[in-house]
C-alpha positions as CSV (number, residue, x, y, z in Angstrom):
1,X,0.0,0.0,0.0
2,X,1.4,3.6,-0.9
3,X,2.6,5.3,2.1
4,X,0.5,8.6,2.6
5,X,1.2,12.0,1.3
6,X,2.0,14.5,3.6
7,X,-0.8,17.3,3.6
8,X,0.9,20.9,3.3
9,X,-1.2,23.8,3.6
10,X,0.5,27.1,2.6
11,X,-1.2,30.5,4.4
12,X,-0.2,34.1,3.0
13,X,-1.6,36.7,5.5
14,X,-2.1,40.1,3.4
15,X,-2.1,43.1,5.8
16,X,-1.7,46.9,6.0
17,X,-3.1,48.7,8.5
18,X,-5.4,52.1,7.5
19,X,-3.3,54.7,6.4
20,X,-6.2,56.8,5.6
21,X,-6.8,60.1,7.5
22,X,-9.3,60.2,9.8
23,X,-11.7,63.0,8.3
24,X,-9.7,63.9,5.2
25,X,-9.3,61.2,3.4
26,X,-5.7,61.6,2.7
27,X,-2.8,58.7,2.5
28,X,0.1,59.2,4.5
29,X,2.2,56.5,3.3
30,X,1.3,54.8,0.3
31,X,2.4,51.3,1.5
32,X,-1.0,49.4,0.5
33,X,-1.3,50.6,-3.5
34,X,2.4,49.7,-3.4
35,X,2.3,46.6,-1.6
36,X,-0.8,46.1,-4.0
37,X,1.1,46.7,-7.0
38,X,4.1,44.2,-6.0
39,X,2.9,41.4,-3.5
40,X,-0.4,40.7,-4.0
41,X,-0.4,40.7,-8.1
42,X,2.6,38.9,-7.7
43,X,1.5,36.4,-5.4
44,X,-2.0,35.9,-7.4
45,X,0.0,35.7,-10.9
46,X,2.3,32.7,-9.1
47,X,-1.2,30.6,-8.1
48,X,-2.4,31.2,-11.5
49,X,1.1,29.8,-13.2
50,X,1.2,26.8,-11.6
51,X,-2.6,24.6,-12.9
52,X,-1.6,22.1,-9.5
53,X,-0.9,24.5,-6.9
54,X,-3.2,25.3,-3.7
55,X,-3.1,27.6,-0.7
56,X,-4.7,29.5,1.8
57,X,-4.5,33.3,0.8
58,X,-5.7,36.1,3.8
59,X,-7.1,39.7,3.5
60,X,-7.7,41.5,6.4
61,X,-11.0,43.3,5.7
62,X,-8.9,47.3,6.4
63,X,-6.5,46.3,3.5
64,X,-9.9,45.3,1.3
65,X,-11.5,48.6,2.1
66,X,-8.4,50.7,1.4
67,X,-7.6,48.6,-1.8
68,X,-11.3,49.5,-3.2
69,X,-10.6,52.6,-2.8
70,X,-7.1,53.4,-4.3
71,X,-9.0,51.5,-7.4
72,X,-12.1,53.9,-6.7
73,X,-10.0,57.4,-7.2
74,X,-7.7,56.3,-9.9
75,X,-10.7,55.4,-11.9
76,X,-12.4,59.1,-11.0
77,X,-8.8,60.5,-11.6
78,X,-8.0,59.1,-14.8
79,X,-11.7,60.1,-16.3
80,X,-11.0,63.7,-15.0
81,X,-13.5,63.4,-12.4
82,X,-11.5,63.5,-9.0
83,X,-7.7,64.3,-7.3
84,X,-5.4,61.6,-5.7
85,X,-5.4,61.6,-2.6
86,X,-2.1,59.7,-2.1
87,X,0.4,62.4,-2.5
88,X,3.3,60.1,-4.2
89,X,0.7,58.6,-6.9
90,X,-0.6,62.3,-7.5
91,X,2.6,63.3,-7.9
92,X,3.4,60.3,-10.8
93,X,0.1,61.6,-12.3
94,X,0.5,64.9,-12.6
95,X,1.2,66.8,-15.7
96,X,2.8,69.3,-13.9
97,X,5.2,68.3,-11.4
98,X,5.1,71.0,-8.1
99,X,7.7,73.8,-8.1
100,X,8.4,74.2,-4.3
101,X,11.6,72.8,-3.7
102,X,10.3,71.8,0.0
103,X,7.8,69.6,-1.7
104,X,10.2,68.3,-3.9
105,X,12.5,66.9,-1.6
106,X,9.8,65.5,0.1
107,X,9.1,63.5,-3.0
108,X,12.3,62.9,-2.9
109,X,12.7,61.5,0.0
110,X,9.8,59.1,-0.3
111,X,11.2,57.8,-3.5
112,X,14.3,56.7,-1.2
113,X,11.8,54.2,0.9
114,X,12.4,50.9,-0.2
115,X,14.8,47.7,-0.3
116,X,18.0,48.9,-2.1
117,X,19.8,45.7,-2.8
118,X,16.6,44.2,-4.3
119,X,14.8,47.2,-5.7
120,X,17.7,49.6,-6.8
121,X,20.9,47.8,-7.7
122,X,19.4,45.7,-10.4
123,X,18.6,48.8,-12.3
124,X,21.3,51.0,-13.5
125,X,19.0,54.0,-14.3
126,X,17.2,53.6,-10.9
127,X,20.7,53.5,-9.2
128,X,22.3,56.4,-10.8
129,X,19.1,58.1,-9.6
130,X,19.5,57.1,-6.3
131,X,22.5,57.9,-5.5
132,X,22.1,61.6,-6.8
133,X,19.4,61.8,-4.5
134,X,21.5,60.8,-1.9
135,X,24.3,63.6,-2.9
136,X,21.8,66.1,-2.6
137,X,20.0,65.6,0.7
138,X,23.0,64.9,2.4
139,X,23.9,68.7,1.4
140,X,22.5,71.6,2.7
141,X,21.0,73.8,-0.2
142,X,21.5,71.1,-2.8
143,X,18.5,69.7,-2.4
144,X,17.2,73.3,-4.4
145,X,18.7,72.2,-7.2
146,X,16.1,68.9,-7.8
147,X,14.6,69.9,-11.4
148,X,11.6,68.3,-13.1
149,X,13.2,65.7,-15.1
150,X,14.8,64.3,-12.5
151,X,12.0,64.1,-10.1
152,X,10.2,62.7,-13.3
153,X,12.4,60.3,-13.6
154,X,12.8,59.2,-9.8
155,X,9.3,58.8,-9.6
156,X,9.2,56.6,-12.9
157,X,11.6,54.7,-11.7
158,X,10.0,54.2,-8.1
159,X,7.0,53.1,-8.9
160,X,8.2,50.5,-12.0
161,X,10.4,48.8,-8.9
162,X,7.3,48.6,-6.8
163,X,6.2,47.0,-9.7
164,X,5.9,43.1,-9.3
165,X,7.9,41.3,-11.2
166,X,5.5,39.4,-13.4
167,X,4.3,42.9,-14.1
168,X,7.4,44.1,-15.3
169,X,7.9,40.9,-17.4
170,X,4.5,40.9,-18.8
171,X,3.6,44.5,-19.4
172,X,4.8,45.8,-22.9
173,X,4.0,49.3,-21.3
174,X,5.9,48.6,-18.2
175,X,8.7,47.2,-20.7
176,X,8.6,49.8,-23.5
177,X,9.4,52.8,-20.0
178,X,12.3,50.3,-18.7
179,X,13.7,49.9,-21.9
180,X,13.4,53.9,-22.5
181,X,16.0,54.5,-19.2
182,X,15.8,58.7,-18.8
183,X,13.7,61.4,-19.7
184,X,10.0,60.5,-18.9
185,X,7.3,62.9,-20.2
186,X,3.7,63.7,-18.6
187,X,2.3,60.9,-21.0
188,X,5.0,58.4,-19.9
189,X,4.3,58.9,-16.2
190,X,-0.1,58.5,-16.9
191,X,0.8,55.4,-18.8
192,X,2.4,54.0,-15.7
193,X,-0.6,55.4,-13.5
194,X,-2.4,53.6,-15.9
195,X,-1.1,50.4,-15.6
196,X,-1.1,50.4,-12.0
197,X,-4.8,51.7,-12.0
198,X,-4.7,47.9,-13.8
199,X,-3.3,46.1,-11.8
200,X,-5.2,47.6,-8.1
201,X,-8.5,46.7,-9.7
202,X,-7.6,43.2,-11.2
203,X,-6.2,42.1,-7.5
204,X,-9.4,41.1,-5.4
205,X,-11.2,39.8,-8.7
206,X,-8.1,37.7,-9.5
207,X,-8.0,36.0,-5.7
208,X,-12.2,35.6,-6.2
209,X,-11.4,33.5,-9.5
210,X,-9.1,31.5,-8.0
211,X,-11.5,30.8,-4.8
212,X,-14.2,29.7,-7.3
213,X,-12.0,27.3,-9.1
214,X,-11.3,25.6,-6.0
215,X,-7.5,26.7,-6.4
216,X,-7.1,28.5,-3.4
217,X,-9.1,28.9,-0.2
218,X,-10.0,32.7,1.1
219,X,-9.7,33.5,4.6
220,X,-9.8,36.7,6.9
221,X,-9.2,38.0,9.8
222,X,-11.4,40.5,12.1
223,X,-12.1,44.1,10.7
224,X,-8.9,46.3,11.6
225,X,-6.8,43.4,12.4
226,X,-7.2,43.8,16.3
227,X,-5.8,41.6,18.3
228,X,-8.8,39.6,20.0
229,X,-7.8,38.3,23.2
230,X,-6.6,41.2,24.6
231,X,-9.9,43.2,23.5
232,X,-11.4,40.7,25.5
233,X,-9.4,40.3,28.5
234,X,-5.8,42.4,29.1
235,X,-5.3,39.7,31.9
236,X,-4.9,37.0,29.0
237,X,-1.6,38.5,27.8
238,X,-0.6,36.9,31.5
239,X,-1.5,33.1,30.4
240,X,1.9,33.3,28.9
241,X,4.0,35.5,31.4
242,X,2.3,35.5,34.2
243,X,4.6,38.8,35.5
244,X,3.9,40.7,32.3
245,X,3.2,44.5,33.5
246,X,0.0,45.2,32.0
247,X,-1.7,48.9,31.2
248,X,-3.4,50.8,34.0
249,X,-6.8,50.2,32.7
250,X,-8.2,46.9,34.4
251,X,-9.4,46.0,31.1
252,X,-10.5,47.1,27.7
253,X,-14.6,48.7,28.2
254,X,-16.9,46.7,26.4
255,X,-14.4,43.9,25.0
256,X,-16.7,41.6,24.0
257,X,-18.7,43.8,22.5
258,X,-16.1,45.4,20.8
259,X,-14.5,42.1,19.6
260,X,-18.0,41.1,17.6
261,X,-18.1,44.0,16.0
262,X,-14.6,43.3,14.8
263,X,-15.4,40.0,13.3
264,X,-19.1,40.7,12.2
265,X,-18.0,43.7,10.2
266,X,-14.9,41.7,8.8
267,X,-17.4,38.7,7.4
268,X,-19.5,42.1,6.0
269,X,-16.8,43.4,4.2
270,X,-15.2,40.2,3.2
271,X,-18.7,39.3,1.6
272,X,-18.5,42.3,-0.4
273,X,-15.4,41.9,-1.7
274,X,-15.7,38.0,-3.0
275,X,-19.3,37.2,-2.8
276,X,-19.1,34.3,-0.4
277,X,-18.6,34.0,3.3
278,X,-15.3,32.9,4.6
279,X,-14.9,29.8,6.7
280,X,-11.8,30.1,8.4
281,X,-9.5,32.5,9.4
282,X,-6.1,33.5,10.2
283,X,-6.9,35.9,14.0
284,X,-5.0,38.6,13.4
285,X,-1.2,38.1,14.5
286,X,-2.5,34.2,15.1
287,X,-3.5,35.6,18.3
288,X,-6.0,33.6,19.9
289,X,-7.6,32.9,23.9
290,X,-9.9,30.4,24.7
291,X,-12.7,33.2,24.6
292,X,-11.8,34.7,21.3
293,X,-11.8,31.3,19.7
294,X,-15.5,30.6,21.3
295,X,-16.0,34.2,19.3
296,X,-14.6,32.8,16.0
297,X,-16.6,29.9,16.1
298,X,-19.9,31.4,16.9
299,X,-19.8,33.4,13.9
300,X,-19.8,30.1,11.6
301,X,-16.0,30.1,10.6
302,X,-14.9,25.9,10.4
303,X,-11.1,27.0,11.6
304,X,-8.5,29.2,13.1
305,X,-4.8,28.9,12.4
306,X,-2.1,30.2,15.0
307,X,1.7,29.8,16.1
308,X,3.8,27.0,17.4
309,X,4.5,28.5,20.6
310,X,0.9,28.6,21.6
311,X,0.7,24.9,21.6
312,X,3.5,24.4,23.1
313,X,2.5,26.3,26.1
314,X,-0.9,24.8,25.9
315,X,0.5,21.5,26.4
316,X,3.2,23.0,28.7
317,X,5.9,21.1,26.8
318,X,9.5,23.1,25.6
319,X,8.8,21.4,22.4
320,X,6.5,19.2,20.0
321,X,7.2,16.1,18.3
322,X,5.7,16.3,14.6
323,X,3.3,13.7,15.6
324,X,2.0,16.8,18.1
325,X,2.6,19.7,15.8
326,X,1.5,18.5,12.4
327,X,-2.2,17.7,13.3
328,X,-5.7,19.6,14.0
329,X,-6.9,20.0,17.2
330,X,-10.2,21.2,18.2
331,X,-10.4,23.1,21.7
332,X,-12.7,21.0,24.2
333,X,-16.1,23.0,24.1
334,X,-15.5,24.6,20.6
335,X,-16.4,23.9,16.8
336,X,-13.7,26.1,15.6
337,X,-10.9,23.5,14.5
338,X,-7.3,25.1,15.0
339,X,-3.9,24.8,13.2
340,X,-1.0,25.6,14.1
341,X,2.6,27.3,12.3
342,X,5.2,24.9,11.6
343,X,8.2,27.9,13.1
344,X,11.2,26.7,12.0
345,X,9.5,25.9,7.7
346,X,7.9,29.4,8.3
347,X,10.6,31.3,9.8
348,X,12.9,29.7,6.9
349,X,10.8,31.5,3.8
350,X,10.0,34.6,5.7
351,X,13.5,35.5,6.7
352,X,16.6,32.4,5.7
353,X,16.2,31.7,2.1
354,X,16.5,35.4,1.1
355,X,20.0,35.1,0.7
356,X,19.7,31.6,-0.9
357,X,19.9,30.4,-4.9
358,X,16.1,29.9,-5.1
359,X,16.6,26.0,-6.4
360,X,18.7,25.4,-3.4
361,X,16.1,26.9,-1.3
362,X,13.7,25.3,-2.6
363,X,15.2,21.3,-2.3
364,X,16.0,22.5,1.1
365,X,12.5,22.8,2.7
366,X,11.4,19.9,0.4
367,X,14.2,17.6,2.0
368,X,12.9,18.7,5.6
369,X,9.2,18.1,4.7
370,X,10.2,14.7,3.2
371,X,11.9,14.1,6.4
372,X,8.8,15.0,8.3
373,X,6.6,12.6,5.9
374,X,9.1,10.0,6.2
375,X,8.8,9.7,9.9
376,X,5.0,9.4,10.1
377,X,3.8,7.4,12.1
378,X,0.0,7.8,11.8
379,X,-2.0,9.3,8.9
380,X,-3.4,12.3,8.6
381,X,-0.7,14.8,9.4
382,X,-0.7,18.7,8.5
383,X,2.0,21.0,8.3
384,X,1.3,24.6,8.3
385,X,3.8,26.9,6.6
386,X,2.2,31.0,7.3
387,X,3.5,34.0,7.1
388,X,2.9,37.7,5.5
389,X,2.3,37.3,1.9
390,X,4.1,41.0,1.4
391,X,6.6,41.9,3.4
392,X,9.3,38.9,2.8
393,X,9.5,39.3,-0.8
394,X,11.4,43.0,-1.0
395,X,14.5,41.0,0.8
396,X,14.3,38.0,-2.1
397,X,16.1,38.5,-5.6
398,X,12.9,39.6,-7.8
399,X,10.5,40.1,-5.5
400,X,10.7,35.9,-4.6
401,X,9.9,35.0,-8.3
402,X,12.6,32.4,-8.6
403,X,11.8,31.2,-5.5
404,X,7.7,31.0,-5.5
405,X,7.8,29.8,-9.1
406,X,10.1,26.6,-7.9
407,X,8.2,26.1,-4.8
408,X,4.7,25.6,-6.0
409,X,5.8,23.9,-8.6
410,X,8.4,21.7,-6.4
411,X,5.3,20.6,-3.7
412,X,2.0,20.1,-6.3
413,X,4.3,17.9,-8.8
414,X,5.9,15.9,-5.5
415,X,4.0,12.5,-5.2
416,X,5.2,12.5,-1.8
417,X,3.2,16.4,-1.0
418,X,-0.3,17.1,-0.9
419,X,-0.7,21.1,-1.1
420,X,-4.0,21.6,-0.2
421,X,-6.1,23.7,2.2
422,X,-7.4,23.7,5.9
423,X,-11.1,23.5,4.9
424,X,-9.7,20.6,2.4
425,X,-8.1,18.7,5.1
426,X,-11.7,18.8,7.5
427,X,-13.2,17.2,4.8
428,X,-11.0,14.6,4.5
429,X,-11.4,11.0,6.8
430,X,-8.3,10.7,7.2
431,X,-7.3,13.8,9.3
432,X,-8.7,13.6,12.6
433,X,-9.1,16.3,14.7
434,X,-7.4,15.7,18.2
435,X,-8.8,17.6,21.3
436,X,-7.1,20.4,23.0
437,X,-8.3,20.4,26.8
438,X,-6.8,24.2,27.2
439,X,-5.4,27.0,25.4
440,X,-2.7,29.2,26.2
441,X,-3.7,32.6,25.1
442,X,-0.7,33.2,22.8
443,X,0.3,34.4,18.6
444,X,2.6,33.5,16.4
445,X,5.3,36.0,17.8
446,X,7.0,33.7,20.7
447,X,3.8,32.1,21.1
448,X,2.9,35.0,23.4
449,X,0.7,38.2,23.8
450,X,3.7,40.7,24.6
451,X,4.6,42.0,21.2
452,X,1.3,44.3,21.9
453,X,1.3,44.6,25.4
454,X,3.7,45.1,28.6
455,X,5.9,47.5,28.2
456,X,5.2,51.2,29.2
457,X,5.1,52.4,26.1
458,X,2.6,49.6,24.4
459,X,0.6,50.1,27.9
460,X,0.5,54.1,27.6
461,X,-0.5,53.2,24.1
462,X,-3.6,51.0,25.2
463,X,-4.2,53.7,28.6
464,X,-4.6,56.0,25.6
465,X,-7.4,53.5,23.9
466,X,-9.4,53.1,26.8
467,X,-9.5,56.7,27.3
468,X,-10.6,57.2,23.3
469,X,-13.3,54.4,24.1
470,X,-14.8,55.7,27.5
471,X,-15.1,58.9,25.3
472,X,-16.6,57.7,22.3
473,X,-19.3,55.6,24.4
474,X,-19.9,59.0,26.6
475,X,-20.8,61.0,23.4
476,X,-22.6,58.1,21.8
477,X,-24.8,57.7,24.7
478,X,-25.6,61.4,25.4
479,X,-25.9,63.0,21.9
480,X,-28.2,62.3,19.1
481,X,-26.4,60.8,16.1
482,X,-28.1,59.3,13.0
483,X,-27.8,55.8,12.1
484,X,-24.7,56.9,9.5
485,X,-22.7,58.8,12.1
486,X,-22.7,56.0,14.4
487,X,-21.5,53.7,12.0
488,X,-18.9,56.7,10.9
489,X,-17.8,56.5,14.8
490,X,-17.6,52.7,15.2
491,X,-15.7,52.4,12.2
492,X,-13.0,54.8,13.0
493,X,-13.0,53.3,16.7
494,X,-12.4,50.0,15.0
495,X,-9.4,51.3,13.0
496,X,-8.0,52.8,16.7
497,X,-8.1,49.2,17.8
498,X,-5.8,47.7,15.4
499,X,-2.9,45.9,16.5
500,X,-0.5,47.5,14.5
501,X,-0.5,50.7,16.8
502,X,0.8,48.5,19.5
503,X,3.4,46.8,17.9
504,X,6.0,48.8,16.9
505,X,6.7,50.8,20.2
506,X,9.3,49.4,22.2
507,X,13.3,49.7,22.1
508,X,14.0,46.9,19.5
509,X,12.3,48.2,16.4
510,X,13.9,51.2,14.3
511,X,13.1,54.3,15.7
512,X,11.9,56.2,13.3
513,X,9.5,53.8,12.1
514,X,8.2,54.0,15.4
515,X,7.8,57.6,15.9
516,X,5.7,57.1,12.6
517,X,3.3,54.6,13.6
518,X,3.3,56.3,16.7
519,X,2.3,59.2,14.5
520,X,-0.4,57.7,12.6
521,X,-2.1,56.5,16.3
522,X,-2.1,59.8,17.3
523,X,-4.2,60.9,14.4
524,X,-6.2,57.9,14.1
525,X,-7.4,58.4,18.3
526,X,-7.4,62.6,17.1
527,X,-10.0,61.8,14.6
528,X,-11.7,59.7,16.8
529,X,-12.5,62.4,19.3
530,X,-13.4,64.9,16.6
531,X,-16.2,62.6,15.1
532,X,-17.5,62.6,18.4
533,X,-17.2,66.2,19.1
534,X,-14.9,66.0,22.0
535,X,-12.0,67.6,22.4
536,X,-8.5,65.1,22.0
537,X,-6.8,64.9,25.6
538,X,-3.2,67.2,25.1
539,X,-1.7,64.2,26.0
540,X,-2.2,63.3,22.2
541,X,0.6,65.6,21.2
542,X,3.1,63.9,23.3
543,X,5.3,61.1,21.3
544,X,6.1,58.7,23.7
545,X,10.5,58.5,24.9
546,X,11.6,56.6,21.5
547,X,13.4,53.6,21.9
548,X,13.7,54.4,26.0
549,X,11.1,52.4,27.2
550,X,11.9,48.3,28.7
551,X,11.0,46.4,25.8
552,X,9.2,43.2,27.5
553,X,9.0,41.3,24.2
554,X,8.5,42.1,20.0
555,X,10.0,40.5,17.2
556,X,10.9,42.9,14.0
557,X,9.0,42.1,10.8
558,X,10.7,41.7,7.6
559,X,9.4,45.3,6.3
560,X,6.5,47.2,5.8
């Protein structure tokens, strides 16, 4: 009798937090069109290639709202019916480039944000460019001297390396600007807003086909990718490490409450975007608590996929045997079937084989999984490889194309691989789903909550939530607001409650990355109190101590 194949599901978690301005509508960084225009078309195109490849591919429901409407104003804009509000793809669009030399070194400067050894050295034009830039900002004055066709240019060149790469190899327009090096003119730079118009509206109708031919499976996670457990309960971040300083706040008001609205509205918007209702989910950050999965499963989702290190501490071992790992588990209570992240596979594609010849990669994790399919000693195994779909590809020679092309096409042509999908493997006999008496409240990151939580300034950052929510639920409850207003106000509370506002401070991420997220918090919470009519607490224009406060825990993601 053939030995069994060994099931591997593969799970790309797409994220960006909202970058949108509160009550102006305005993008402060334009990291979701660009991620838009490189990951996720890339990512899509690669599942598309390859007739025999599967996966699990994961929108959070912000990064669908804010990718409708990029596609939303570049269609007004390009019928002359509307502005950009995303001031480096106005800029590309313009026939005019702005004279102010203050604005142009801002432009500048934002076409300097990006990978250089894998999104500037492989383009002499681009690099030249570059390192003029450089020259001039580093010089006082100099920077005076930035004329038109140079900032033309730089922003060409900018946006065609944010391009993905199977846009730039299957684009004649993209081709046809690459191949013409230097001196773009107003009608080079709409062609390219043209083309990337393109490719933001084919992205969410290109991950619906391949949901409807059974090629991939769709997930989500709830609405602003908030982290649920500790919405629910801040004493659940102490499951893990039990001395973990937590905020001054006894707990989050309304939690629960808060936490539905989270995942009700993400199934909304979800349903909008691909017509059918999801059945799983990754929880945003894999965080999960025994009370946020009861959550998950009472809004109909089948499964829930989180990190290693909360099963470990679930089943208070150091470590678990494959024969632990690699299977589903269903928490004792609960219909919500959980999954959880291989590490070590993960951690390998998200941050190892970066610096590795894609086919060496590639036999690489195909030798370890052969060594985990070898040593089976029951059917039904699962091995979970998850991480960002996005962010690791900007460290990988052409965007990962090498190496995505080689893996899909290394596991679905393997007789000794199954890539499939977690609602694939419920339906099958032969995975069984072992019960979990307990569960650790935990997330991928170290299999704990503290990425988001315990140290002063992640704890000043959730003080300053609480405060915002006490706020919003004062006004709510004593004025009159219409049916649309409220929604207005929930939303925007929702956004405040993302987890991406509590991640970055701490001592052990760069700092001026924090002081922007900090930044965009700030303005997020000051928009908050102005919906409401209250005024924002002065403590808002205080930036916390960067990189002084005791970092309790964190681990740096590959980009942004």
């Amino acid at each position: 009798m053939p030995a069994e194949r060994l099931r591997v599901v593969l799970l790309w978690h797409m994220h960006q937090p909202m970058y949108r301005e509160p009550l102006g509508g305005q993008y402060l960084v334009p990291w979701t069109y660009l991620h838009g225009i490189k990951d996720y078309s890339d990512m899509a195109a690669h599942l598309e290639n390859q007739s025999a490849a599967a996966a699990v591919v994961n929108f959070s429901p912000v990064l669908l709202e804010q990718l409708d409407d990029y596609c939303r104003q570049l269609e007004a804009y390009l019928a002359g019916r509307g502005e950009l509000r995303d001031p480096l793809l106005a800029a590309l669009g313009a026939e005019a480039l702005p004279g102010d030399a203050a604005i142009r070194r801002k432009l500048v400067e934002a076409c300097l944000m990006l990978q250089r050894q894998r999104m500037v050295e492989p383009f002499e034009p681009f690099r030249l460019l570059v390192e003029m830039a450089d020259w001039m900002l580093a010089r006082p004055g100099a920077a005076g001297y930035i004329d038109t066709q140079f900032l033309a240019d730089l922003l060409v060149w900018y946006h065609m390396a944010w391009l993905g790469e199977t846009v730039r190899r299957g684009e004649p327009r993209v081709v046809n600007l690459m191949h013409k090096a230097r001196g773009y003119t107003p009608d080079d730079r709409r062609r390219l807003l043209t083309v990337i118009h393109g490719v933001l509206k084919d992205i969410v109708p290109r991950y619906g086909a391949l949901a409807r031919g059974s090629r991939i499976e769709l997930s989500l996670n709830a609405y602003a990718h908030p982290i649920l457990p500790l919405l629910l309960d801040f004493n659940a971040a102490r499951e893990a490490q039990p001395d973990l300083p937590l905020p001054a706040s006894d707990r989050y008001p309304d939690g629960e409450v808060r936490a539905r609205w989270h995942i009700e509205q993400g199934k909304q918007v979800f349903q909008a975007a691909f017509g059918v209702p999801p059945i799983g989910c990754w929880p945003s950050e894999g965080a999960v608590s025994d009370a946020a999965v009861s959550l998950l499963s009472q809004n109909g989702l089948r499964w829930a996929a989180t990190g290693q290190g909360v099963l470990h501490h679930s089943l208070d071992v150091e470590s678990a045997s494959s024969d632990v790992l690699h299977r589903a588990y269903r928490l004792e209570g609960s219909d919500l079937a959980l999954f959880f992240r291989d590490d070590e596979l993960s951690d390998l594609v998200g941050f190892r084989y970066k610096d590795w010849h894609a086919d060496d990669a590639v036999a690489d994790l195909v030798n370890r999984l052969a060594g985990i399919a070898e040593a089976q000693a029951e059917p039904g195994r699962v091995v979970t490889i998850a991480l960002d779909g996005e962010n690791a590809w900007e460290h990988y020679p052409n965007n990962g194309y090498f190496f995505l092309s080689a893996l899909y096409r290394a596991l679905s042509h393997d007789a000794r691989f199954e890539l499939t999908t977690f609602g694939r493997c419920l339906e099958d006999s032969a995975v069984k789903v072992r019960s979990l008496p307990r569960l650790t409240a935990g997330s991928w990151v170290y299999g704990d909550l503290t990425t988001w939580i315990g140290s002063p300034d992640k704890n000043r950052a959730w003080d300053m939530l609480v405060d915002a929510k006490n706020a919003c639920q004062e006004a709510l409850d004593a004025r009159r607001f219409d049916a649309q207003q409220r929604a207005r106000v929930e939303r925007q509370l929702g956004v405040c409650e993302g987890s991406d506002w509590f991640w970055w401070p701490g001592d052990y991420n760069p700092e001026a990355v924090v002081a922007q997220f900090e930044h965009l918090y700030r303005l997020q919470l000051q928009g908050l109190y102005e919906l409401i009519g209250t005024t924002p607490p002065g403590y808002l224009d205080t930036p916390f101590s960067h990189g002084k406060a005791e970092a309790q825990g964190g681990a740096m993601r590959p980009g942004n």
